[in-house]
N, C-alpha and C positions, 0 to 999 in steps of 0.2 A: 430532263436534259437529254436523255436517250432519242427520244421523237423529236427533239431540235437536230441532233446529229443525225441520224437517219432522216431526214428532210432535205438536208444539206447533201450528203451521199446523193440521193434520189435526183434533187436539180440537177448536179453533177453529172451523174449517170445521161441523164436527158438531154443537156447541153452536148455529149460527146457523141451522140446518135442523132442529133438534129440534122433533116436534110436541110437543101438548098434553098433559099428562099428570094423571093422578092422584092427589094424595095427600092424607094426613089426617094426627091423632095421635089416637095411643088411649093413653087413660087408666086408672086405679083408680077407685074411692069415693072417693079422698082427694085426686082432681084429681092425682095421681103418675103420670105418664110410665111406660107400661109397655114393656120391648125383649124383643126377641125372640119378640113374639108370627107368628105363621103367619098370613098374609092371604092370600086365598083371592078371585080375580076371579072368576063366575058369571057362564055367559047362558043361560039354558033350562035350567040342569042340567049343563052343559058348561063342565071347567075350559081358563078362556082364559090365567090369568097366574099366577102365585104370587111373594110376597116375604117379607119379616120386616119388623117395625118395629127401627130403630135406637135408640141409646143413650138417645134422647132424646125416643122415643115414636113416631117418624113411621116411614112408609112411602110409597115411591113406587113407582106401578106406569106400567109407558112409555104412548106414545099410539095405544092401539090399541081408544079406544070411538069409537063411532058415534053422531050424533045420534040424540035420539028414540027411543033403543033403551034399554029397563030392564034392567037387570042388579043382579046380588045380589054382596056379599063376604059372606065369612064369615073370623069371629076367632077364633081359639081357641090358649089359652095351658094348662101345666099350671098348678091352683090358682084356675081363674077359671071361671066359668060361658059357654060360646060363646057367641056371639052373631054374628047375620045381617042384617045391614043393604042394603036393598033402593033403588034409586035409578034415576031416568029421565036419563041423558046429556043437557046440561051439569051438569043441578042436582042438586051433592053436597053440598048443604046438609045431609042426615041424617047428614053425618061429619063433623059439625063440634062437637065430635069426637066422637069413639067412648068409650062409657065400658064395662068389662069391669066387673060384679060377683064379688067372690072367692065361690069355691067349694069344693069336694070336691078332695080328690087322691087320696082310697084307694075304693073299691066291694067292700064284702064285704074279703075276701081278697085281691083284686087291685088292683095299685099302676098306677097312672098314671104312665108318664115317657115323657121326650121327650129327645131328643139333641143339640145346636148341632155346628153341623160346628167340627171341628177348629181351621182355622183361618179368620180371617175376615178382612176387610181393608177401611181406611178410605182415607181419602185421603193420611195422611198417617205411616202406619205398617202392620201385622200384630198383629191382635189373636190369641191363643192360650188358647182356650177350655178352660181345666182342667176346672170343673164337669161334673161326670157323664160325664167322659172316661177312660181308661183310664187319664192321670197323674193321679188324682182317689184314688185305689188304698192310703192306708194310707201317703205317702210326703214324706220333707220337704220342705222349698221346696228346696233345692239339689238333689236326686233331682229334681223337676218340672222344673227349669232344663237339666240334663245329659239329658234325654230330648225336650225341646221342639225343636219343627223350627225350623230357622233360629237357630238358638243353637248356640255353640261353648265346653263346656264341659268342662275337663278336671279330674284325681280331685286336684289342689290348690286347687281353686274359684276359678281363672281362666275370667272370663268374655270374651268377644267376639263380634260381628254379623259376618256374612258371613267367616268365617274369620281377618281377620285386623285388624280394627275394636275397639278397645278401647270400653268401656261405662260409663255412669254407671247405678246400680241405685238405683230408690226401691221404697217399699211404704207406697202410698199418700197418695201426694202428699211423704213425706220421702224427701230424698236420705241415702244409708245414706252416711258421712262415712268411712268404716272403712277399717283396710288391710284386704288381699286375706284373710290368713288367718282377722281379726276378721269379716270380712263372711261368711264362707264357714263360721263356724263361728255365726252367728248365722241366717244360712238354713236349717242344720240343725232352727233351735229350729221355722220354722214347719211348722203341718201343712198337709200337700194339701189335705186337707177345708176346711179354712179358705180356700182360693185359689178366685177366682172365675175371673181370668181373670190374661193377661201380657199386656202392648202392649210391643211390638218398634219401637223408633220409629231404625231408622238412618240418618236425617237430619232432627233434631230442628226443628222449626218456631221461629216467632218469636216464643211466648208462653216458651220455654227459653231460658235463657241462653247468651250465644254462645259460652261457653269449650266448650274440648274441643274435638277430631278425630270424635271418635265419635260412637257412637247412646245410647242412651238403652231400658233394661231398665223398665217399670216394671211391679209388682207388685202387682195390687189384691187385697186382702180383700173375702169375701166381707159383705156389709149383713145380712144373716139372720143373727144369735145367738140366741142361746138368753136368756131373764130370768132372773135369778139370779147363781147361778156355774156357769164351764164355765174347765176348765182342762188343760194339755198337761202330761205329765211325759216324759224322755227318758235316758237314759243309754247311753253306750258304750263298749267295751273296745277299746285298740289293740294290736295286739304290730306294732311298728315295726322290725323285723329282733332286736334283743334286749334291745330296750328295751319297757317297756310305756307306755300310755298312755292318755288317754282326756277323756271331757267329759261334765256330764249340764246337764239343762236343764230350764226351765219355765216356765209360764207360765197367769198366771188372769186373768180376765176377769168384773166382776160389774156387776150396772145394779138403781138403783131407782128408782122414778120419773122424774123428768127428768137425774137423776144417773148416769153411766158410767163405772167405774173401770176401767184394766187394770194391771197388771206382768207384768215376769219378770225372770229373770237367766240367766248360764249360767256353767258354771266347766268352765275346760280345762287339762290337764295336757300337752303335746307334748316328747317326749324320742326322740333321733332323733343317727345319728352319719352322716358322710357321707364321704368319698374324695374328691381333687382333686389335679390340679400343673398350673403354670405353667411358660410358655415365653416367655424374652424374649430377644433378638438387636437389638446396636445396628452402624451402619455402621462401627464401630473395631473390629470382628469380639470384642467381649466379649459375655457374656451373662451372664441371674440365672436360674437357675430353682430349682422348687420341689416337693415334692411330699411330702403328708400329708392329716393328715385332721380332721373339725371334728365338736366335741361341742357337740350342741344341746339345753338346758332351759329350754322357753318355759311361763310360766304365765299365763293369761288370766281376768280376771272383766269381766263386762257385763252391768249390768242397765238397765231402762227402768221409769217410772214416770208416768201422767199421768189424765187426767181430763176429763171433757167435760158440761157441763150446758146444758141448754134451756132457753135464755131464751124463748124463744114457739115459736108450731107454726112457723116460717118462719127462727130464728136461733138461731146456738149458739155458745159458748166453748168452749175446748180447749187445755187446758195441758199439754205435757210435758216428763220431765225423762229425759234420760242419759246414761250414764256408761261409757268403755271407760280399763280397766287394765290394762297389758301390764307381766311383767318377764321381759326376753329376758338370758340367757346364752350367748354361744356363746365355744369355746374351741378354736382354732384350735393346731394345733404340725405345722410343716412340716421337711422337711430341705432344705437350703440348699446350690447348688452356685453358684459364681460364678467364672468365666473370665475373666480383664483382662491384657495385655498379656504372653500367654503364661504367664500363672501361675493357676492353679489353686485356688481356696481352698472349703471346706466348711464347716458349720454347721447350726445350727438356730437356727427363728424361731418363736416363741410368741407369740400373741395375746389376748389374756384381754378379753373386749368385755362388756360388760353395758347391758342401755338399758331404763329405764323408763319409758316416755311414756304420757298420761293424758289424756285428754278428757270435759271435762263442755259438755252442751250443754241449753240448754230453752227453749222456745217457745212461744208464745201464741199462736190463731189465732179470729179472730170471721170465722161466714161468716153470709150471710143469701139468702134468696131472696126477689127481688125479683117474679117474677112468675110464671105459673101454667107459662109457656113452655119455662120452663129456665131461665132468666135469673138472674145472682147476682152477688153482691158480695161479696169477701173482703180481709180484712186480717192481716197476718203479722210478726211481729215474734222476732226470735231472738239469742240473744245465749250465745257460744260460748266457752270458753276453753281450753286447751289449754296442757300440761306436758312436756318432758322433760331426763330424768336422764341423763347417758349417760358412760360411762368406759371408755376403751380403752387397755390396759395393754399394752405390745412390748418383748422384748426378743429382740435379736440376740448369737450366738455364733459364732465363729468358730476355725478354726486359726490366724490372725492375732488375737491379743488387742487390737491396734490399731483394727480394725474393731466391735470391742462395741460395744452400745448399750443403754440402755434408755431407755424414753420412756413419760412418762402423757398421755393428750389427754383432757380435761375437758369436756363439749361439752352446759350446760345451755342450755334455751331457754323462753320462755313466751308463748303466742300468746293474743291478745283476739279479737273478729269479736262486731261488732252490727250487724244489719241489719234493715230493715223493706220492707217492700211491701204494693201496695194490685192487687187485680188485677180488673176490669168484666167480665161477659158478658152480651150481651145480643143476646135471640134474638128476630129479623122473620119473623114467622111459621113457613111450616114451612121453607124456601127460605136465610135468610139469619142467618148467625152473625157478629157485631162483636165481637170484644175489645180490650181496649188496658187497660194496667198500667201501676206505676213499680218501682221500687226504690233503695234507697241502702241501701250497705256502710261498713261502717268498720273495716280491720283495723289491730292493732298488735304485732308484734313486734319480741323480744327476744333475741336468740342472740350466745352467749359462747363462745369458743375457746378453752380456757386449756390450753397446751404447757408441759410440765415436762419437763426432763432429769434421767436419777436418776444421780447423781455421786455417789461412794464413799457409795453408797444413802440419799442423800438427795436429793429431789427439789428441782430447781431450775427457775425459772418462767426460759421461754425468751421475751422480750418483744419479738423481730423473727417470732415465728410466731406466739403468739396475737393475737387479735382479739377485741374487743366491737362490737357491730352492731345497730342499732336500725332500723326500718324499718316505715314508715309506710304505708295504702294507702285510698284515697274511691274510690268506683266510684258513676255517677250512672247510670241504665238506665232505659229507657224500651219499652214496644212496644207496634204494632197491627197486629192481623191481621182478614183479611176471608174468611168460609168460605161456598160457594154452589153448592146445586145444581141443575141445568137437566137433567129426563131423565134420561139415561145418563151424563152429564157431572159433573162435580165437581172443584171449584174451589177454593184457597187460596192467599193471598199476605198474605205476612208484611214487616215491616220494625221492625229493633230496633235501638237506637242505646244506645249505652255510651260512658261518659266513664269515664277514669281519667286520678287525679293520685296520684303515688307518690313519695315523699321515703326515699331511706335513707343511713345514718350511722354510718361505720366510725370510733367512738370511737376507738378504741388510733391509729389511723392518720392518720384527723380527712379520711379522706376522704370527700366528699359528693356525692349527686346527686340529683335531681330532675326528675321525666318528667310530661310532662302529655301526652294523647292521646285521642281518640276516634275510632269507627268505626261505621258505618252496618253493617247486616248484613240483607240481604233473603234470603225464602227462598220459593219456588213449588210449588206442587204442581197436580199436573193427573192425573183418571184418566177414563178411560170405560168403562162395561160393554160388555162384547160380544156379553151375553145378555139377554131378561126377567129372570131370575131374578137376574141379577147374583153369578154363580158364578164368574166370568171375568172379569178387566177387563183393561186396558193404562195405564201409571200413568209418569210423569216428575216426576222433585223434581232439589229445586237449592236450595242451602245455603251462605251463607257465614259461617265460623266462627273462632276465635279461640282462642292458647292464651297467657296472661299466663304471666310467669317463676314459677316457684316461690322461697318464698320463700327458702331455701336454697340453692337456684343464683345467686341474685343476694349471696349473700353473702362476699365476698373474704375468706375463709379460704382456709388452705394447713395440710392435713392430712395429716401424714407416714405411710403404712402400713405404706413398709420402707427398704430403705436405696438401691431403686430406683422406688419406685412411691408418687407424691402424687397425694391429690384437692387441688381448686380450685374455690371457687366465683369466678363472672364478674358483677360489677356493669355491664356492658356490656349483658346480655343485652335485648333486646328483644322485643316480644311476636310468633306466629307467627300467621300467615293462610293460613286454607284455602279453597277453594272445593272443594264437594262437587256432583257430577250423578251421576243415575241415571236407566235408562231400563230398563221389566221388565213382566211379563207374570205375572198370578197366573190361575192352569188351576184350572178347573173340580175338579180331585179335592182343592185344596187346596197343591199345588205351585207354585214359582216359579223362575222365571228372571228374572236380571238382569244390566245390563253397566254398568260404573261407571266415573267419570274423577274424580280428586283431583289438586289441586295446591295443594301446600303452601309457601309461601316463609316466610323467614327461620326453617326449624324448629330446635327447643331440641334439641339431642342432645349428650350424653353421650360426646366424643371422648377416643382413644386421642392425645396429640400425644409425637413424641420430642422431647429436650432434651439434648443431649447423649449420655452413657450412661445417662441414665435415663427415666422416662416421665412424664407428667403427664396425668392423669384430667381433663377441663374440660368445662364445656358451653360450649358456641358455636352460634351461632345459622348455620346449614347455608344455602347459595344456594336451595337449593331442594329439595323431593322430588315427584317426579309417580309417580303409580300411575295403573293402567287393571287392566281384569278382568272376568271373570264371576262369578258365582254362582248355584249351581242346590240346590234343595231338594225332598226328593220322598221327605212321607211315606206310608209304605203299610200298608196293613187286608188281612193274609192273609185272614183271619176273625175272627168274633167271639174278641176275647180275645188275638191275636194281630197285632202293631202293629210296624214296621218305622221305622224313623227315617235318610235319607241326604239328606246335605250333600256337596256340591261345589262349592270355590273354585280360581279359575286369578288370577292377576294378577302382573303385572309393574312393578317398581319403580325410580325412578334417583332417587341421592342426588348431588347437586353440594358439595364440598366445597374451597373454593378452587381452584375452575378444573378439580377432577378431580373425574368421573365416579366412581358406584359403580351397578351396575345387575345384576339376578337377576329370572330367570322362577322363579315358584313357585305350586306346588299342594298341597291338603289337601284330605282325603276323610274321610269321618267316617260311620259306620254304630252305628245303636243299634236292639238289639230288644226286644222283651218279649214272654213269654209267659206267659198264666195257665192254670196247670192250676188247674181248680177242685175244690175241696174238699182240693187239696196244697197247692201252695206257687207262689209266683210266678219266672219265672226272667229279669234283665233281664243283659245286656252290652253294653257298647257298648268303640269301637275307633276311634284316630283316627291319622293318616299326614300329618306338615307336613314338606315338602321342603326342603333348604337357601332360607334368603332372606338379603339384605343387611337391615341394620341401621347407618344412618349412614358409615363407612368399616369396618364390622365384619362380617363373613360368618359366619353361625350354623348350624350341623350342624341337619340332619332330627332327626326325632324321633316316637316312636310308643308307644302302649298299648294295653293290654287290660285291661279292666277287668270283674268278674262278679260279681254277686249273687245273692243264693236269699232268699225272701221268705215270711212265713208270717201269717196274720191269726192270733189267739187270743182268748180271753175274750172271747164273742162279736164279736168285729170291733173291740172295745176298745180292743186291746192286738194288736202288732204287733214280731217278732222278723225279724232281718234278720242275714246272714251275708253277708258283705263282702270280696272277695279284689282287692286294684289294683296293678296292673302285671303281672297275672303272670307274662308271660315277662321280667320284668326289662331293659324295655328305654330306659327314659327316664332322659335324661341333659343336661346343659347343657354342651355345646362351643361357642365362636366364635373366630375368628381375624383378625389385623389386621395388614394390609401396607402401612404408610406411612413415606413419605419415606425408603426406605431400609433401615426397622426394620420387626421382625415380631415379635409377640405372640400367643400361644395362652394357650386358657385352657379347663379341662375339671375337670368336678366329677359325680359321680355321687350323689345322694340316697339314703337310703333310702327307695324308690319302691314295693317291694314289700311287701306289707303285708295283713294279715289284720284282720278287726273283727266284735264283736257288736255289735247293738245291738237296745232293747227300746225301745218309745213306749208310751204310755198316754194316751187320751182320756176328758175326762169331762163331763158336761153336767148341768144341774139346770132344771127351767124352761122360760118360754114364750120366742119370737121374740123379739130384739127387734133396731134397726138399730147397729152397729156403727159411732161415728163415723172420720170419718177423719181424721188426726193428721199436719199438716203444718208443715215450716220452711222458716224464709224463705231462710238462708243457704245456698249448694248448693257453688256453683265457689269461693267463698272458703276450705272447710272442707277441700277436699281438699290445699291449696296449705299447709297448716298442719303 
């Protein structure tokens, strides 16, 4: 804490002695903010400083003119004609501003390109430069995410920041609402070539909502398309141990006049069997255990639909619409041993689970730009709803016919969510950014329990364990943020303020509650360069964040899964608070180091509790968790064609659990490479190594893979084939164990992890440029909780 405060002193200190500096923006013909152009300081012929223009047109270069002394910059971008603007020290009136005329990019034969470095970095995240980069390469959006530095992505498209930071993912300006395997099979759909860039944001400022622990993934497409139609086709083959499987995908894009259509869809087939037993041990010296194995048939459809037209050169509408349908089967059969007071008894437990949940969601969004600056105004309006089906069929057998069972649990549900927001930016010349927004949510759900007992095979409704539950939720939000740069210094501070009132209603039971609450949430950023060139800086954030109950943990159901093991939702729960710091160092070749400190009170976890002989599944809201840590990142350029990718997390965890301690040191390393042989084929692997960590009162087994591909371009650069080999030494698996109060629980399951794939892409394009708008919703941290 002391080296966070003296960091902050120190920027301070530096910010109040900065000289004078120079900057400007540079433009298009169209008055458009051009970035990343190359500015070039001159005096006699002699280069004195070099920078880029930023996002939003500008450039600063430090205090190092002299009065009275003329000097020249020079601008030059690919696609625009250079230009050399000449001035006597003070008066930079001739940059006020800079305008670039488009030009040439091809001469003869020879192409013009230019490279952005790797990675780059703002105040308040890592931006990760795909364009014309070596993940640029013929490859999907989840290929580009699994090779990106500073990203922790493994071959089931689990993503997390710094090793072990769970993530919110948008692509462009929407947050993707999905479960893990929906999101991770819809990244497949996008191509490289269409990604501009990725902003890494792990500790999200105060224009983001304050839900979540984590960072914030987001995805920009690239503005340049093509007029006409341009469209993606994709398909793939799995053999899943002996199962097959597979997905194909697509996607088109067309614009006429002030009119922009897009679609796609994707359809997925996942068929896959797995291995598992259980260990359970209660203080009366009995136990249950289990051990068998689970047959999985998921099928997936998703498609997207929406629209965008130009009301004037300065404003535009944008409507979309879509839709994810999942119907999952899995079918569990275990053998059954059970120990109780010196007797011995056997069985089997069969499972028959099916769940079809459904989301439609679509949104409006009018933006406008209010001034030549950057300045803009938007509004957002969304309105979500959300379905599911779900029936889990049990029965138990035994050598004791007395102990039989069988049980149907019925568990429909149907969620609403409408929200709107309105969000201001407004930009004081080149130096100073004001935002400030509102928002308002309104969610409503519906969730039903229905328990049947099946007596000489008919089912009978059990009315001391089902539930019906209603539950209601307003969220009011507000934020403003202040961004500012002086020199080498650069400045942000945020403050967002959220109300929530939330009513829920255990019909069957007729129990009720009612929470009202608000919470202030500021967040800081401070960085300074250490160079002209600003390849280097030093950077501290500070983040306070928030995680509301889900709405299924707050719901008092009791779901039987065997004849020792219940879930429980807890109407008690309460919301969790985190405070986030970070203190780091971004190096000149594009690597980082950082050391972080989290503390989390009253967090929502998922406890193991004993009750007897048996166990109960619950969430409770935990004393407290604190972590500390480093993380280091350091990617590397053998040579042309040849790119190196290593990540390194250390952190240490404690979880307080009524009065007791849970605490683990733990590490993960992760190495990714690529090589292109050119005119063959591409060869990428990566590997990643996470050492035992605590989890709640639950201790979770290391874990590790190897994952390789072989890559090929075809059809002139068109069409693209890919051979796919994951896990291959067969080694990833899910173990954890739990030792409380007495009782001890294991639990171990191995996937089918290893796995073979083809896959073909095809790209196609028709036509001139045109800007691709960007397709945003209002709802974010509501949609996940659904």
């Amino acid at each position: 804490m002391r080296v966070a405060v003296l960091s902050v002193l120190l920027f301070v200190a530096n910010a109040l002695h900065a000289q004078d500096s120079l900057s400007a923006k540079v433009i298009d013909a169209k008055s458009e903010p051009l970035s990343f152009v190359s500015v070039v300081l001159l005096q006699q012929g002699k280069t004195i400083a070099s920078t880029a223009t930023n996002d939003r047109g500008y450039f600063v270069l430090p205090g190092l003119l002299e009065r009275g002394i003329s000097y020249a910059i020079r601008f030059s971008l690919v696609g625009y004609v250079p230009v050399t603007k000449t001035f006597t020290w003070p008066d930079s009136s001739a940059l006020s501003p800079v305008t670039m005329p488009a030009g040439q990019t091809t001469l003869g034969n020879v192409t013009v390109t230019t490279k952005k470095p790797l990675v780059t970095h703002r105040t308040d995240r890592f931006i990760i430069n795909v364009e014309n980069s070596f993940l640029a390469n013929g490859n999907s959006g989840l290929d580009v995410l699994q090779r990106s530095p500073g990203l922790w992505v493994d071959n089931t498209g689990n993503i997390r920041i710094r090793g072990n930071q769970s993530v919110m993912v948008m692509i462009n300006d929407v947050v993707q609402r999905m479960s893990q395997d929906e999101l991770a099979e819809y990244l497949r759909t996008l191509r490289s070539e269409d990604i501009s860039r990725i902003e890494v944001i792990p500790n999200p400022p105060a224009e983001y909502e304050a839900a979540g622990s984590g960072g914030i993934v987001h995805i920009i497409l690239k503005k340049a398309r093509k007029d006409g139609l341009n469209g993606y086709a994709f398909g793939q083959y799995r053999q899943q141990g002996r199962e097959p499987s597979g997905n194909i995908a697509s996607s088109l894009d067309y614009k006429s006049g002030k009119l922009y259509l897009l679609g796609g869809f994707s359809i997925s087939k996942d068929v896959s069997n797995s291995f598992g037993h259980t260990e359970n041990s209660f203080t009366d010296q009995s136990s249950f255990n289990t051990i068998g194995t689970r047959h999985i048939d998921n099928a997936r459809q998703q498609y997207r639909l929406g629209f965008s037209y130009e009301l004037s050169k300065n404003s535009s509408l944008t409507v979309q619409s879509m839709s994810n349908a999942t119907q999952m089967h899995h079918f569990f059969y275990n053998d059954v041993t059970r120990q109780n007071a010196g007797k011995t008894e056997t069985g089997t437990n069969t499972t028959d689970w099916t769940r079809k949940p459904q989301q439609n969601s679509t949104s409006a969004v009018y933006t406008a730009k209010t001034d030549t600056l950057g300045s803009s105004f938007k509004i957002v309006a969304d309105y979500t709803s959300g379905k599911r089906d779900e029936v889990n069929a049990l029965e138990e057998k035994y050598t004791d016919p007395a102990q039989n069972s069988r049980q149907v649990n019925t568990t429909p549900s149907k969620t609403s969510l409408f929200s709107i927001q309105s969000d201001l930016t407004q930009v004081f010349g080149k130096d100073w950014i004001f935002r400030t927004g509102a928002k308002y949510a309104l969610v409503h759900r519906d969730n039903n329990v229905i328990i049947e007992d099946v007596i000489n095979g008919a089912p009978v409704l059990n009315a001391g364990k089902s539930n019906h539950f209603k539950y209601s939720e307003d969220i009011a939000m507000f934020y403003t943020a202040v961004e500012k740069s002086a020199g080498r210094m650069g400045y942000k501070l945020g403050l967002r303020g959220e109300q929530t009132y939330s009513n829920g209603n255990s019909i069957t039971s007729g129990q009720r509650f009612s929470r009202k609450y608000f919470g202030l949430f500021p967040s800081l950023f401070i960085t300074r360069a250490m160079n002209d060139d600003r390849t280097s800086d030093v950077y501290f954030s500070y983040a306070r964040r928030l995680q509301r109950p889900g709405f299924d943990e707050l719901n008092p159901y009791r779901l039987q899964l065997n004849n020792v093991i219940t879930m429980l939702g807890n109407p008690d729960l309460q919301p969790q608070y985190t405070n986030n710091f970070e203190l780091g160092y971004h190096f000149a070749k594009g690597w980082t180091g950082s050391l972080y400190y989290s503390r989390t009170t009253g967090v929502i976890s998922q406890v193991s509790v004993p009750v007897g002989n048996l166990f109960e599944i619950k969430y409770y809201n935990l004393d407290q968790t604190i972590s500390y840590g480093l993380n280091f990142d350091a990617p590397v350029k053998i040579k042309e064609g040849w790119m190196l990718n290593n990540s390194f997390s250390l952190f240490r965890a404690y979880y307080t659990l009524q009065s007791v301690d849970y605490t683990n040191t733990t590490f993960a390393i992760r190495h990714g490479e690529t090589i292109q042989l050119k005119k063959l084929f591409e060869i990428d692997w990566s590997s990643e190594y996470n050492s035992p960590y605590v989890r709640a009162n639950s201790h979770v087994k290391d874990f590790f893979y190897l994952d390789i591909g072989f890559s090929r371009k075809i059809m002139k650069g068109k069409g693209r084939v890919r051979l796919y080999f994951s896990d291959i030494l067969n080694k990833t698996r899910e173990a954890a164990s739990t030792a409380y109060l007495g009782t001890y629980t294991a639990f171990y399951q191995k996937r089918q992890t290893q796995n073979i794939s083809l896959s073909f892409s095809y790209n196609f394009s028709l036509g001139r440029k045109f800007n691709n708008k960007k397709i945003e919703a209002g709802s974010t941290e509501e949609k996940s909780r659904i």
